[in-house]
N, C-alpha and C positions, 0 to 999 in steps of 0.2 A: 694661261695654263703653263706655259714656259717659264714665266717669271717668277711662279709660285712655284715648280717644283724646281729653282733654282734656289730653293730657300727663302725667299723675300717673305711677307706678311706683311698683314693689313696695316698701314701707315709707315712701309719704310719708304725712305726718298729714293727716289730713281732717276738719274742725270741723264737728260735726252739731248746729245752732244749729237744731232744726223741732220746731215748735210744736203738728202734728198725728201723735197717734200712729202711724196707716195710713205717714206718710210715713215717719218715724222707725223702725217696725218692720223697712220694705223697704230703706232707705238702707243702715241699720249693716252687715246680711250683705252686701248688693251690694258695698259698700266692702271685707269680707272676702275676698268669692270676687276681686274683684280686688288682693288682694294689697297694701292698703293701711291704715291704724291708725287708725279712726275715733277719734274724741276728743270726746265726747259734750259738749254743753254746756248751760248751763239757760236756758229763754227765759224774756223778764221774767215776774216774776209777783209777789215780793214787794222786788223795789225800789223805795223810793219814789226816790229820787236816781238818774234816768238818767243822773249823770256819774259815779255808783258801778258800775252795774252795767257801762255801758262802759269803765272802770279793771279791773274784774274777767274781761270778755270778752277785753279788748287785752292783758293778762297773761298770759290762757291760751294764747292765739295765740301770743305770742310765747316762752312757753317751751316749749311742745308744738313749737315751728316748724312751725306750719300751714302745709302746703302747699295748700289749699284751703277755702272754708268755704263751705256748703253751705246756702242758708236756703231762708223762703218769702214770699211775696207780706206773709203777715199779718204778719211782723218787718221787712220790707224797711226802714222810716223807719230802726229801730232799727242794722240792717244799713249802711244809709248813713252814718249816725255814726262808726259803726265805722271805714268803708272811709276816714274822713279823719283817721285816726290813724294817725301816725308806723308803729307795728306792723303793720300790714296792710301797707307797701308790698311789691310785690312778690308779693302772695298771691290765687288768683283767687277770686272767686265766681261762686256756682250757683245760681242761684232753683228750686227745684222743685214742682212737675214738668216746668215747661219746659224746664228743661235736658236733662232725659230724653226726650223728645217724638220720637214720628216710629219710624223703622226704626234697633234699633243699631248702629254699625259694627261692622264685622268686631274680633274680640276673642282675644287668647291669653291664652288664662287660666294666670297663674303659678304655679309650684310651691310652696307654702305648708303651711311642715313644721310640729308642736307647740311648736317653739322658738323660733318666729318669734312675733314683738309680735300682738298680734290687738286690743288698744285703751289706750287709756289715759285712765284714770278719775280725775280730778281731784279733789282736796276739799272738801269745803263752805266749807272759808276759814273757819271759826267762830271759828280762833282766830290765824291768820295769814293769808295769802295761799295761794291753795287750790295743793294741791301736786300735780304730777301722781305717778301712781302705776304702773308698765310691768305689764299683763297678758299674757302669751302667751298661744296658746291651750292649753298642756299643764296651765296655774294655773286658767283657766276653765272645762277637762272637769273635772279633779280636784274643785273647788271644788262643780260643779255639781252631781256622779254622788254629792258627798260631803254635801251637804244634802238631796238628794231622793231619792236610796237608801236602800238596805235600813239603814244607820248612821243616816241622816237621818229626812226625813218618809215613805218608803217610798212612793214614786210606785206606785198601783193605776191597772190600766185602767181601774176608773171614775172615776179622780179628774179633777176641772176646777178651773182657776185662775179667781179672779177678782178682780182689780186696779186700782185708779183712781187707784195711784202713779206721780209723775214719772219718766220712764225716765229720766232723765240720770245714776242713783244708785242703788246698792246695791240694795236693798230692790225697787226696780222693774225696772231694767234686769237686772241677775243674774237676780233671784228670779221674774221674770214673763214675760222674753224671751229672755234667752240660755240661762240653766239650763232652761225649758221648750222652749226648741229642741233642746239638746242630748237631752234624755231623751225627748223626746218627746210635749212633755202638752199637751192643749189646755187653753188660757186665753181668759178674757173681759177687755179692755182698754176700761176709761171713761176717758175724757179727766178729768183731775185737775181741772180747771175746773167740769166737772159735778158732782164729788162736792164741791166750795165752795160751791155755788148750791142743790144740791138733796142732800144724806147720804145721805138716805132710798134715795136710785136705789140705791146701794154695796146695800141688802141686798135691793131690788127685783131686782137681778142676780144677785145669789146663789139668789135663790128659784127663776127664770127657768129659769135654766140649770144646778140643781141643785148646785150649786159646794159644793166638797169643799175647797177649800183659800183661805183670802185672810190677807192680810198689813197692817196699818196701824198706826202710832203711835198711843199710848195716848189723844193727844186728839182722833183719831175714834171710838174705842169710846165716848168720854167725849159726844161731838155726836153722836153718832147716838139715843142713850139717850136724852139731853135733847130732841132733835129733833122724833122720831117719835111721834107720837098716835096715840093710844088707837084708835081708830076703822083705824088704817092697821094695827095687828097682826095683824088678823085674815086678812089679804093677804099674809101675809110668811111663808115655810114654810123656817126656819134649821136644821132637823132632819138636813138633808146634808151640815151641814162637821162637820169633824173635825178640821179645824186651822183655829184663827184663831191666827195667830201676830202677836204686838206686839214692837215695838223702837224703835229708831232714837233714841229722846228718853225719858226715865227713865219709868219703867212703876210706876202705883200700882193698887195693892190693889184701892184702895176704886172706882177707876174699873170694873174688869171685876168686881168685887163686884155693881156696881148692872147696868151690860150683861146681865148674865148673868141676874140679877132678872126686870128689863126685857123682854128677850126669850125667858125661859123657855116663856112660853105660845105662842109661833112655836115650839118642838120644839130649841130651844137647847139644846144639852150644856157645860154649863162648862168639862167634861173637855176640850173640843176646844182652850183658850186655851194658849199658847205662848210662853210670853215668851222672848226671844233678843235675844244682843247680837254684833255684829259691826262690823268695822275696816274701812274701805275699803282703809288702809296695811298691813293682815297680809291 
């Protein structure tokens, strides 16, 4: 309701540049049910050159034609930078959650069929300039019912996600918020920041909340193993997943050789490891 009567309409781009998951969870679908094409974006974390990663934000803006971008307090300086570049004229921002604040206006919620765009998911730029990529929503039910169904990981009513991946990317936003919206699954979300500071939380989580399914690149199986002491295994009960699934970045052996090692005595099944590779462009 806020984004509509901030002027937006059905299929303009809205740039979700938020640095906290709670917000980022609620933003993406609000943007949906109003009839708009979020365009997820990654807030700083491994730039060291702030005039790289604002070359990279002002690129996306400008080929997505953002009609909005949408930040929060804790990016605001970054946001500022931004907003004095040539590409941004003409594009509003939104600080949240005060822009959402208060009682919302009156709202029509638009008609938004499978064929309509539902986001567009940009690329890492690892080897060019990040390209965006058009999802509708009929590519993201397909996608989603098609990894976590009865062909895929076979979504059970006891399964629970748990995740401390960046939503702005595959692996996180698909596999931990939109495909578990779709099917239905509950998931656990750590802010990515916390599993850099402290790994150990990632399978203090798992234990917690009996978690049946989580997902990370081969160099957190590799930090956590190396990590976690002796004295802290005896705290940690891994015995409930059934998939750890690896990707994103080349997957060795010897790494979930030793994880599995490692955490055998927590009730680890090696059986549960998953190595998978997928394209943001297919």
């Amino acid at each position: 309701a806020f984004l509509s009567a901030a002027g937006l309409g059905k299929g303009d781009r809205v740039a979700l540049l938020l640095p906290e998951n709670h917000e980022f969870v609620l933003t993406f679908p609000g943007a949906s049910v109003a009839g708009l094409v979020p365009v997820p974006m990654y807030p700083q974390a491994t730039f060291k050159s702030v005039d790289a990663y604002l070359d990279i934000l002002a690129h996306i803006v400008e080929a997505a034609d953002v009609g909005a971008l949408i930040a929060m307090e804790a990016n605001r300086d970054v946001v500022e930078k931004l907003e004095a570049r040539p590409e941004m004229r003409g594009r509003r921002v939104l600080f949240a959650p005060e822009a959402f604040a208060g009682e919302p206006p009156p709202f029509a919620r638009p008609e938004v069929g499978p064929e309509d765009l539902c986001f567009l998911q940009f690329t890492s730029g690892s080897t060019n300039k990040p390209k965006g990529v058009q999802v509708t929503h009929a590519n993201l039910v397909a996608n989603a019912t098609a990894f976590l169904g009865p062909a895929g990981l076979n979504r059970t009513p006891d399964d629970v996600g748990v995740s401390w991946l960046p939503l702005f990317h595959d692996m996180g936003l698909i596999g931990f918020v939109l495909g578990t919206l779709i099917v239905d699954l509950p998931v656990v979300l750590m802010p990515t920041a916390h599993f850099a500071r402290m790994p150990r939380r990632w399978l203090e989580l798992i234990t917690k909340h009996k978690g049946t399914i989580t997902y990370a690149p081969n160099f957190a199986y590799q930090l956590v193993a190396k990590r976690v002491h002796e004295k802290d295994l005896a705290e940690l009960d891994l015995s409930t997943l059934r998939v750890a699934g690896c990707g994103a970045e080349p997957i060795r052996a010897k790494t979930l050789i030793e994880f599995g090692e490692r955490f055998a005595p927590c009730g680890f099944d090696d059986r549960a490891f998953l190595p998978s590779y997928g394209m943001a462009e297919s």
